[in-house]
Legacy VTK file of the C-alpha trace (Angstrom):
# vtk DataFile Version 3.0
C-alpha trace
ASCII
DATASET POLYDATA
POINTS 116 float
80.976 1.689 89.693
77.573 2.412 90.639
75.052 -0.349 92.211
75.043 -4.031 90.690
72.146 -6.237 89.658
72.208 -10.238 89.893
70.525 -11.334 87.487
68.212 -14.490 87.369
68.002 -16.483 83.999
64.084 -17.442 85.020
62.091 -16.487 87.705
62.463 -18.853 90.145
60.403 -17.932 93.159
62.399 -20.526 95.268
65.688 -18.787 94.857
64.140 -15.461 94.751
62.497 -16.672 98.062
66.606 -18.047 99.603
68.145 -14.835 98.966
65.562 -12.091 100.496
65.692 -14.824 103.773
69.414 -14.281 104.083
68.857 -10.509 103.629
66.635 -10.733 106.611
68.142 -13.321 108.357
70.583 -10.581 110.636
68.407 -7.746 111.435
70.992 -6.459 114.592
71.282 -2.830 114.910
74.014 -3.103 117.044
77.600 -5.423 116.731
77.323 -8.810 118.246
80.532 -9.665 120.405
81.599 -13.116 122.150
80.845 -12.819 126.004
80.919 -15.808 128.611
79.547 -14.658 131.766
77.933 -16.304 134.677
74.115 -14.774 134.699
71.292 -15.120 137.318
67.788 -14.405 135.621
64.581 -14.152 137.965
60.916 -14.459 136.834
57.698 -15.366 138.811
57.032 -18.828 136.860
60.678 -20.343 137.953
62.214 -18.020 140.579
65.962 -17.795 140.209
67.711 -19.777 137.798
71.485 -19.476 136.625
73.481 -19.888 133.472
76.211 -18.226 131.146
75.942 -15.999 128.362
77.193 -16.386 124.829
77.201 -13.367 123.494
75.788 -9.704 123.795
75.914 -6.453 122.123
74.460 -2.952 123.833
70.955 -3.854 122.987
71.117 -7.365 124.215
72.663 -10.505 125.374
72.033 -14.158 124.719
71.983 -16.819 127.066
72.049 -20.864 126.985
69.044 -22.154 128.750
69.042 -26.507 127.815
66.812 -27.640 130.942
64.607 -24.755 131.792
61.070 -23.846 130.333
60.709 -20.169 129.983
57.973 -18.225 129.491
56.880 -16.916 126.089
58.622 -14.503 124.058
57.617 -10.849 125.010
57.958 -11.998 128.858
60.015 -9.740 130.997
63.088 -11.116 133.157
65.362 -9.925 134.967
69.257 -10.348 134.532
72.413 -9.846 136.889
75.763 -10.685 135.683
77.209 -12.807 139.020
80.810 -13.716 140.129
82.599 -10.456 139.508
84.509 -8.460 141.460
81.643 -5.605 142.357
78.240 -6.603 142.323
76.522 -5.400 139.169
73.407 -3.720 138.684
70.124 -5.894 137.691
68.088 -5.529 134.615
65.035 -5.923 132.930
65.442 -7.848 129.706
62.161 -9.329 127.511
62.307 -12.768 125.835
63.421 -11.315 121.975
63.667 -15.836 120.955
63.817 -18.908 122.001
66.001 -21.538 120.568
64.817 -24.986 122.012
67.964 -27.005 123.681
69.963 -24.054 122.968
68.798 -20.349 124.242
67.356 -17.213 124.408
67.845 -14.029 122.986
67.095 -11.117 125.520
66.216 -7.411 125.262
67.448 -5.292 127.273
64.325 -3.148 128.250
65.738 0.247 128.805
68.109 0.351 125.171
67.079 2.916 123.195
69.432 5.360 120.709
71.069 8.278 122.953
69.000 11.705 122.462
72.355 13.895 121.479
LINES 1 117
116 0 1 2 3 4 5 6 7 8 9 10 11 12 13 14 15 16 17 18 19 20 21 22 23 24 25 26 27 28 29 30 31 32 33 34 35 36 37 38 39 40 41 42 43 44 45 46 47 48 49 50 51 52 53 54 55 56 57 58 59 60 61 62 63 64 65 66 67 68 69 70 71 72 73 74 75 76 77 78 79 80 81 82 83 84 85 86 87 88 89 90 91 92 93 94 95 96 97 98 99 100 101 102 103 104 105 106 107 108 109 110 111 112 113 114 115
């Protein structure tokens, strides 16, 4: 079959513009699951604050944060999931986004590809 062209009747920067925005509009390198966990994130301008997760993947996670100001993105946290069985270990995560009234997407700081 071989690759396939859309074509545009006119150039039409606008719609040129639409469609290379969705391209880049999911840039994950890893798969995205559904995860609702109780989280307790620490940093020096608000201490300890705690919240649930939405989702995550192995590079990241993101959480809903409606009431709290965080610090700008590139900030380092830190992030323990709470109320399970065995306490679990914390880590450093960096502020990837902010979505005002909604969330935060967060890094984890030590992901990285395995060296096989």
């Amino acid at each position: 079959m071989g690759l396939r062209y859309r074509s545009y009747p006119s150039y039409n920067p606008q719609a040129l513009n639409h469609h290379y925005n969705k391209l880049m509009e999911n840039r994950r390198i890893c798969a995205r699951y559904a995860l609702v966990a109780d989280v307790k994130i620490c940093h020096p301008s608000f201490g300890e604050f705690f919240t649930t997760t939405t989702d995550a993947s192995d590079s990241g996670i993101f959480i809903e944060v409606k009431d709290l100001k965080l610090p700008p993105s590139g900030s380092i946290l830190t992030i323990q999931i709470i109320n399970t069985p065995e306490e679990l270990p914390i880590r450093e995560v960096k502020i990837t986004r902010v979505i005002k009234g909604r969330g935060a997407g967060l890094a984890y700081c030590d992901w990285g590809f395995d060296d096989d």
